[in-house]
LUMFIVEX-700814 format. One line per 4 residues: number of its first residue (from 1); their letters; for each residue x, z, y of N, C-alpha, C. Coordinates in Angstrom, 2 decimals. Example, Ala and Ser with C-alpha at 12.3 -4.5 7.8 and 13.67 -1.06 7.14 Angstrom:
// LUMFIVEX-700814
1) as) 13.19 7.80 -5.69 12.30 7.80 -4.50 13.20 7.80 -3.30; 12.85 7.08 -2.25 13.67 7.14 -1.06 12.90 7.87 0.03
// end
This chain:
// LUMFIVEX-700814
1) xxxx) 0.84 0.00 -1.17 0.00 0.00 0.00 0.90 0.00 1.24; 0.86 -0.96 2.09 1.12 -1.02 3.18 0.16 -0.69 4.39; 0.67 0.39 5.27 -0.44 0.81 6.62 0.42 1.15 7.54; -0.69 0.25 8.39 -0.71 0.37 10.00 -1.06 2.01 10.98
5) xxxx) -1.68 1.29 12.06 -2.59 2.20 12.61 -4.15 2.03 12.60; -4.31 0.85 12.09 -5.31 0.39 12.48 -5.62 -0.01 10.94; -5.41 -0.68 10.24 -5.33 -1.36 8.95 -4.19 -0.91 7.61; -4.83 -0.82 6.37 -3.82 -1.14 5.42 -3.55 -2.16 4.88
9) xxxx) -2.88 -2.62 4.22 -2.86 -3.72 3.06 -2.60 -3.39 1.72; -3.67 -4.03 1.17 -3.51 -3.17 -0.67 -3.89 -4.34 -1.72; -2.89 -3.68 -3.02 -3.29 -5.02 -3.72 -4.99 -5.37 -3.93; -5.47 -6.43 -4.37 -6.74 -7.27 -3.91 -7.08 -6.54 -5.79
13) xxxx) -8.61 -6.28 -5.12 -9.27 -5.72 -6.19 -10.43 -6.26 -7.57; -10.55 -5.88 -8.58 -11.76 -6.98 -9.00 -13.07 -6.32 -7.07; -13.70 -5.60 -7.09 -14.28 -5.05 -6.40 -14.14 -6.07 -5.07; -13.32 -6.69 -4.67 -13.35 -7.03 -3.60 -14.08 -8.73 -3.67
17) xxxx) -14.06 -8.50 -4.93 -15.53 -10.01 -4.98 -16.36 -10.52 -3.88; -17.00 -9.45 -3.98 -17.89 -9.42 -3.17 -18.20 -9.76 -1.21; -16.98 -9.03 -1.31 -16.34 -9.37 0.45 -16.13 -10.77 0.52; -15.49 -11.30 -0.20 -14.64 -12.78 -0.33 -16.00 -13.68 -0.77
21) xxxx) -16.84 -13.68 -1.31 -18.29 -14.05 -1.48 -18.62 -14.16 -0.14; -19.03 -13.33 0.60 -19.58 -13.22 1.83 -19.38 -13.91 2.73; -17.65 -14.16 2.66 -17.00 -14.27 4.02 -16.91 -15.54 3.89; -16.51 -16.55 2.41 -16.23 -18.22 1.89 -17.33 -18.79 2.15
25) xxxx) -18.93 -17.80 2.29 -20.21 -18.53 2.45 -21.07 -18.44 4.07; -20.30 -17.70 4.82 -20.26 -17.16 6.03 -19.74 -18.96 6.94; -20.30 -19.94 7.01 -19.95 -20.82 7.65 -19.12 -20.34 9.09; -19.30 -19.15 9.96 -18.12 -19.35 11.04 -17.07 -18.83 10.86
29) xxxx) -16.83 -17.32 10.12 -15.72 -17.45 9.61 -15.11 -18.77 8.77; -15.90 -19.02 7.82 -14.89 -20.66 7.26 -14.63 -21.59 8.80; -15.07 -22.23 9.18 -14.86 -22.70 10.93 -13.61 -22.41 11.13; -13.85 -20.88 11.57 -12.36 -19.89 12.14 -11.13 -20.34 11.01
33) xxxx) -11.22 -19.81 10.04 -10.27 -19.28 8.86 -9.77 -21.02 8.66; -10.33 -21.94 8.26 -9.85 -23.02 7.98 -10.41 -24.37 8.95; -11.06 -24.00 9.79 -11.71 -25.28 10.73 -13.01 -25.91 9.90; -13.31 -25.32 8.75 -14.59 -25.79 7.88 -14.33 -26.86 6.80
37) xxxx) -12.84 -26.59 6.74 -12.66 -27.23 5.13 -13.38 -26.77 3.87; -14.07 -28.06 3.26 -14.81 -27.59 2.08 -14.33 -26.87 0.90; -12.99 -26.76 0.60 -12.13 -26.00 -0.67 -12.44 -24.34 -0.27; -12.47 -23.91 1.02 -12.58 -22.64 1.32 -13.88 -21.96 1.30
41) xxxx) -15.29 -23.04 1.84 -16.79 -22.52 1.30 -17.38 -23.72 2.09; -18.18 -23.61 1.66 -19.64 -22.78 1.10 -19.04 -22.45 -1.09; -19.02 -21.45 -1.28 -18.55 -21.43 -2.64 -19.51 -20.73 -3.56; -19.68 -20.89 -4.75 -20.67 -20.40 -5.85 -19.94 -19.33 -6.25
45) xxxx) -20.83 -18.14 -6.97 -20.20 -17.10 -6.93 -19.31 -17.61 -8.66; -19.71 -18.31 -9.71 -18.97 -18.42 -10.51 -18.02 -19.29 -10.28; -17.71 -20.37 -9.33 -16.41 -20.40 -8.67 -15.57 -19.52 -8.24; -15.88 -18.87 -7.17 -15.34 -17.73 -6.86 -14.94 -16.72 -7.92
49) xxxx) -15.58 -16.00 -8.90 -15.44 -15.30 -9.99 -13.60 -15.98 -10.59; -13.94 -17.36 -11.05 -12.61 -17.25 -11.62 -11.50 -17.87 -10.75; -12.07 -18.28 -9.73 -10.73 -18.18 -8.70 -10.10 -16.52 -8.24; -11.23 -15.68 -8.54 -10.91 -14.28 -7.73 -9.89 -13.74 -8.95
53) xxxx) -10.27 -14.38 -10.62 -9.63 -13.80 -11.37 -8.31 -13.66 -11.91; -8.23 -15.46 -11.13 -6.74 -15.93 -10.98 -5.77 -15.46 -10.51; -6.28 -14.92 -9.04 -5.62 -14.14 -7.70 -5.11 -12.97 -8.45; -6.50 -12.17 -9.28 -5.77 -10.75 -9.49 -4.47 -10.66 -10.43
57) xxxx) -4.25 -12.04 -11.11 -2.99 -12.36 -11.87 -1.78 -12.88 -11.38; -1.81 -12.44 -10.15 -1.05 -13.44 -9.19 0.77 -12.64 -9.62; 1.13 -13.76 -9.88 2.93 -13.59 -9.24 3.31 -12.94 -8.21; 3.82 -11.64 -7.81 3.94 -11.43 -6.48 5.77 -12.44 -6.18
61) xxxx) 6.27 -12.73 -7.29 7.31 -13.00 -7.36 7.18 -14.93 -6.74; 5.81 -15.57 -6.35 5.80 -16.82 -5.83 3.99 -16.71 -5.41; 3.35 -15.93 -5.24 1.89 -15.57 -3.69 1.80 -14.24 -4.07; 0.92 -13.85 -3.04 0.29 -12.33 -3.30 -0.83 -12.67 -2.13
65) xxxx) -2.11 -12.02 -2.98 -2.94 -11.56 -1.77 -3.47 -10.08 -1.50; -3.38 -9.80 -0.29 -3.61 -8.84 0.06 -5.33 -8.59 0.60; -5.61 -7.27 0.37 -7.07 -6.94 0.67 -6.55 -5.86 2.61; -6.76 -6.48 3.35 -6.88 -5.67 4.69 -8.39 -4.72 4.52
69) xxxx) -7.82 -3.26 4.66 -9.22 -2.49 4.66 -8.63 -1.72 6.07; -9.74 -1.20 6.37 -9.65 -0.05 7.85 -8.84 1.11 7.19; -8.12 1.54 8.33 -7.86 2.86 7.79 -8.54 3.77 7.69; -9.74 3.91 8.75 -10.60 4.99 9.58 -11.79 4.60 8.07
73) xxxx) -12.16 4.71 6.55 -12.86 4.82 6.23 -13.15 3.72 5.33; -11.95 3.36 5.55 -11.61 1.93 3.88 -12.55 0.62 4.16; -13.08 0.48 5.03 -13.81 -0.43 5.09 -12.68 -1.86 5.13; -13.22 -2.83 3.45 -12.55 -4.22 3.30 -13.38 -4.98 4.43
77) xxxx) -12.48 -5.49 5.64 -12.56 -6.43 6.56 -11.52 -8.10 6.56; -10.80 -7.88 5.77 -10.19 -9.38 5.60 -9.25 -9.46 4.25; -8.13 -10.71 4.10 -7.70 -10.85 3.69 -6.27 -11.29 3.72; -4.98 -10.87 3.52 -3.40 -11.84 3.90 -3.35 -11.87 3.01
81) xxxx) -2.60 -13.38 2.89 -1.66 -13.74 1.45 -0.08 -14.19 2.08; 0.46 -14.31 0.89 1.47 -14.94 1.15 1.71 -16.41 0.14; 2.32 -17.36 0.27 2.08 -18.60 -1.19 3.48 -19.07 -0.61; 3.86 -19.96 -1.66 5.01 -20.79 -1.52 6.45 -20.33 -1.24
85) xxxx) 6.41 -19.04 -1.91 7.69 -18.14 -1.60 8.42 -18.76 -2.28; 9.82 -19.20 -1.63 10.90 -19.59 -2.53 11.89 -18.84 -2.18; 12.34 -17.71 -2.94 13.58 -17.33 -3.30 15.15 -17.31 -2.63; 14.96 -18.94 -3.02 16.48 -19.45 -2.48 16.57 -19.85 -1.39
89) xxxx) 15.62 -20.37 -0.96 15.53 -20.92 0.27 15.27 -19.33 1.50; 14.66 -18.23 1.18 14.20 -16.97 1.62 12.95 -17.41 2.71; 12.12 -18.44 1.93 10.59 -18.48 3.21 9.55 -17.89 2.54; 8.31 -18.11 3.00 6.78 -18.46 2.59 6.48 -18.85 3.84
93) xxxx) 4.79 -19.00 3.03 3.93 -19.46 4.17 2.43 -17.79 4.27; 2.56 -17.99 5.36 1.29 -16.57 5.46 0.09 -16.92 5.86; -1.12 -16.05 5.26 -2.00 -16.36 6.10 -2.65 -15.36 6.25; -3.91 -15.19 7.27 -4.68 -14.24 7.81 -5.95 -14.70 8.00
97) xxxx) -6.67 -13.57 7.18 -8.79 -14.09 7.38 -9.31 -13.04 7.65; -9.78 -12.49 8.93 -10.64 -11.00 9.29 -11.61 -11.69 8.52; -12.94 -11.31 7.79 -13.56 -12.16 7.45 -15.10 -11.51 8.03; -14.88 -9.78 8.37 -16.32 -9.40 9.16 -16.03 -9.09 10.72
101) xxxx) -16.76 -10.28 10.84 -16.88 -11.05 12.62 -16.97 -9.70 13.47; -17.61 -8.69 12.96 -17.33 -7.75 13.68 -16.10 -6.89 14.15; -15.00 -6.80 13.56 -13.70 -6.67 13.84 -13.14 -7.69 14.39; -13.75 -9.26 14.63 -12.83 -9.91 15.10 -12.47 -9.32 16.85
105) xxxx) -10.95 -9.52 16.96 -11.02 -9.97 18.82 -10.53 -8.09 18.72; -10.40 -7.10 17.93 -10.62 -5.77 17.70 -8.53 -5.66 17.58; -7.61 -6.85 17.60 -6.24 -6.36 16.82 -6.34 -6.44 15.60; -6.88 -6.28 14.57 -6.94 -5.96 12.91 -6.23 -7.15 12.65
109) xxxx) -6.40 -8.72 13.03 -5.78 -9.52 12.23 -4.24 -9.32 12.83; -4.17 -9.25 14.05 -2.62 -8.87 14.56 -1.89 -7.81 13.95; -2.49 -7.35 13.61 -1.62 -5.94 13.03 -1.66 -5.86 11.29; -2.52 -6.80 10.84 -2.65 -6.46 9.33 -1.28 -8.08 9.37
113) xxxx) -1.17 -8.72 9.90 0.04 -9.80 10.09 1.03 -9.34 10.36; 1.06 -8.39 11.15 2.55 -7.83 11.57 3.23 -7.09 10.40; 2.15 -6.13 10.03 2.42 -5.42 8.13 2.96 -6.20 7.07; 2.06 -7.92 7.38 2.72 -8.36 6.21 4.33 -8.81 6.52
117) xxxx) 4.73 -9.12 7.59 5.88 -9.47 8.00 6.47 -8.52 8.26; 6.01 -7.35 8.20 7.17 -6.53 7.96 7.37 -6.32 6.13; 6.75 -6.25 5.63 7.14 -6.49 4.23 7.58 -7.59 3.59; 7.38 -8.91 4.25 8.16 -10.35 3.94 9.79 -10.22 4.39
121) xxxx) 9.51 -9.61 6.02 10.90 -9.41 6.03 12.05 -8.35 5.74; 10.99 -7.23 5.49 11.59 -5.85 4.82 11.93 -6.31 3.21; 11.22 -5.47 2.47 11.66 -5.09 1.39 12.10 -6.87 0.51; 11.11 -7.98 1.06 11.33 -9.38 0.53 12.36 -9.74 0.94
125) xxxx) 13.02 -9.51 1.71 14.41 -10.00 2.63 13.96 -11.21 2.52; 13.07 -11.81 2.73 13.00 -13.32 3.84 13.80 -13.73 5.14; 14.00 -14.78 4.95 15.20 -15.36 5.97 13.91 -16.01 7.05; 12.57 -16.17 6.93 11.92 -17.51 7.39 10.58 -17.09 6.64
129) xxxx) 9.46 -17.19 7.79 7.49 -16.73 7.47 7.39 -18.46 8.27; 6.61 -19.11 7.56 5.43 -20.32 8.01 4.32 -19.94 8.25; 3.18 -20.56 9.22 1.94 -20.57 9.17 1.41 -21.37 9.92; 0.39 -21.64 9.84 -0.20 -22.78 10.95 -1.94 -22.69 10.39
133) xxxx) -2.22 -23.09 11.98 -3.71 -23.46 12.14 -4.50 -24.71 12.70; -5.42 -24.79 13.23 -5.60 -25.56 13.74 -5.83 -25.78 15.48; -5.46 -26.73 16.08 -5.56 -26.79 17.78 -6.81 -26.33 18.27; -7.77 -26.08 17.95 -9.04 -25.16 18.20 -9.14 -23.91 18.23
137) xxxx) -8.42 -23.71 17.46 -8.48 -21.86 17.36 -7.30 -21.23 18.44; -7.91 -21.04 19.26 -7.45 -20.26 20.31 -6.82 -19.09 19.84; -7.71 -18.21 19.42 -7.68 -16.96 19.18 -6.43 -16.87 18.09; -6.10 -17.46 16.86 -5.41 -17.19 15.96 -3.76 -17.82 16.80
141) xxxx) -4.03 -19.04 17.85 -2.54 -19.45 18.41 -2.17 -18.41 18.84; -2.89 -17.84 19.94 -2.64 -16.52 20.83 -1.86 -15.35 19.93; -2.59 -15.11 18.68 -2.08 -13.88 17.94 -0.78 -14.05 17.34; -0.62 -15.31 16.92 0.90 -15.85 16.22 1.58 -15.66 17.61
145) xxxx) 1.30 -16.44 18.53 2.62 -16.28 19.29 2.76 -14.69 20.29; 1.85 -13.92 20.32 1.96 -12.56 20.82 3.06 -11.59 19.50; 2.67 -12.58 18.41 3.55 -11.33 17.36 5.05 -12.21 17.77; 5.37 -13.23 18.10 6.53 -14.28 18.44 6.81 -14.97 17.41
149) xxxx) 5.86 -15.40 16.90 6.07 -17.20 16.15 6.26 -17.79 17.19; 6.88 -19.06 17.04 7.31 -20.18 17.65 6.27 -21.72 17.35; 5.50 -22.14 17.85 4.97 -23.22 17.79 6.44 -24.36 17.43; 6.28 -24.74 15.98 7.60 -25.90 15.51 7.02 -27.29 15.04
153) xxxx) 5.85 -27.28 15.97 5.84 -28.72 15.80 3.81 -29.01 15.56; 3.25 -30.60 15.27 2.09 -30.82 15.44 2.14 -31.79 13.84; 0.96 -31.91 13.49 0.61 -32.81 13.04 -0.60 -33.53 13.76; -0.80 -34.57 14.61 -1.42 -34.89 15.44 -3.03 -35.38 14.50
157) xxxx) -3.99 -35.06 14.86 -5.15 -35.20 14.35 -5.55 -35.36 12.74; -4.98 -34.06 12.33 -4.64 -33.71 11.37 -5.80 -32.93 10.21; -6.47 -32.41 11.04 -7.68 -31.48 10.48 -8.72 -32.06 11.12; -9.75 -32.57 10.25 -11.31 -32.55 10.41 -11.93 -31.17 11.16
161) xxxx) -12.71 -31.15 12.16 -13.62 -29.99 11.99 -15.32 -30.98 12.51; -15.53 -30.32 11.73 -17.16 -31.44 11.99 -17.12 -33.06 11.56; -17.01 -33.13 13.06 -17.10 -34.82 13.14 -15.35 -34.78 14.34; -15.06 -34.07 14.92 -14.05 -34.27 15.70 -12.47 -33.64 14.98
165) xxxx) -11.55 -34.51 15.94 -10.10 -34.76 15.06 -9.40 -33.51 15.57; -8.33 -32.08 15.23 -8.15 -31.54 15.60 -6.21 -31.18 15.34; -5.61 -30.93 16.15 -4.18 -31.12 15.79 -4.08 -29.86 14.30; -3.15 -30.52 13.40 -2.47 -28.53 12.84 -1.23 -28.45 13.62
169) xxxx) -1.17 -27.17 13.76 -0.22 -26.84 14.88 0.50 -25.97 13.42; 1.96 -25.96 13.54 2.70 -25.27 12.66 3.49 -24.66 13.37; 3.70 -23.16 12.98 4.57 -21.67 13.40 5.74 -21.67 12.27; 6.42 -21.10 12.76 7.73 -19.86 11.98 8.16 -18.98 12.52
173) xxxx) 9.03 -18.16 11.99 9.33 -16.88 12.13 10.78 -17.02 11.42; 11.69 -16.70 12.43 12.91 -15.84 11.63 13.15 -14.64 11.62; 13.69 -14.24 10.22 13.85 -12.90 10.44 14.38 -11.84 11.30; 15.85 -12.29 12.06 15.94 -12.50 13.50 15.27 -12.33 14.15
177) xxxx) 14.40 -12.82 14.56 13.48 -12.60 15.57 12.18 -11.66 15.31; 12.05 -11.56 14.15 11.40 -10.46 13.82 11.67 -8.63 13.82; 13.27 -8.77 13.71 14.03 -7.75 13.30 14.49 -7.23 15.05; 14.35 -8.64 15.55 14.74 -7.97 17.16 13.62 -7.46 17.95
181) x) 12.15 -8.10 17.62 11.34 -7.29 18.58 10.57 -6.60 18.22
// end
């Protein structure tokens, strides 16, 4: 268990089904979380079931996902993972889903991100964190670059959302720069 002030991070539970149900069929979080890519929801719960079952078998040694709960009373409000950890190279890629709208805009995703990067770059000794979103989401650019990701580049009309074309904007992190501020 990793904790904040605000948030912990703990390994992801069968129990947490249910949250992740909610939040994949919750059309604005999907919006937010992925710009409304269909792989993320609207999802059936026996989809979900053995994708959730997969997760709980996860490698921490190449992804992990994490369950973000409150501290103040355990309440599960999102989700971080990490995927594509390589070793040799010392990266991944991260991500972050408040998934009850009511904590959004509250810090929780800023700070349950900062936890995980401090454990990517703590105890994982990562050299290098990826992430990226899409040019719409205000809110998630703002939070990457307040923790000091670096905007490293575009893929220019890259993500669907609706009917309109939207950039992915891609972040990193060195450990360096993590370790200094």
């Amino acid at each position: 268990m990793i904790e904040g002030k605000l948030v912990r991070l703990r390994a992801l539970r069968a129990e947490d089904l249910e949250a992740h149900l909610r939040w994949r069929n919750d059309p604005e979080v999907v919006h937010w979380a992925t710009g409304g890519h269909p792989n993320f929801g609207p999802i059936s719960r026996e989809a979900l079931e053995r994708f959730h079952e997969a997760q709980l078998r996860q490698d921490p040694r190449e992804t992990a996902t994490f369950t973000v709960e409150k501290r103040d009373g355990g309440r599960v409000i999102g989700m971080a993972d990490y995927r594509d950890l390589d070793t040799f190279a010392g990266r991944a890629t991260a991500g972050i889903t408040i998934g009850e709208r009511d904590h959004w805009n509250g810090g929780y995703g800023t700070e349950a991100l900062s936890l995980l990067l401090d454990h990517l770059f703590g105890p994982c000794r990562l050299h290098r964190v990826d992430l990226d979103t899409w040019s719409g989401n205000d809110r998630a650019i703002r939070a990457f670059t307040n923790l000091g990701f670096t905007e490293e580049g575009r893929r220019r009309k890259a993500i669907r959302v609706g009917t309109e074309w939207h950039d992915e904007v891609m972040f990193g992190m060195l450990r360096e720069e993590w370790m200094s501020s």
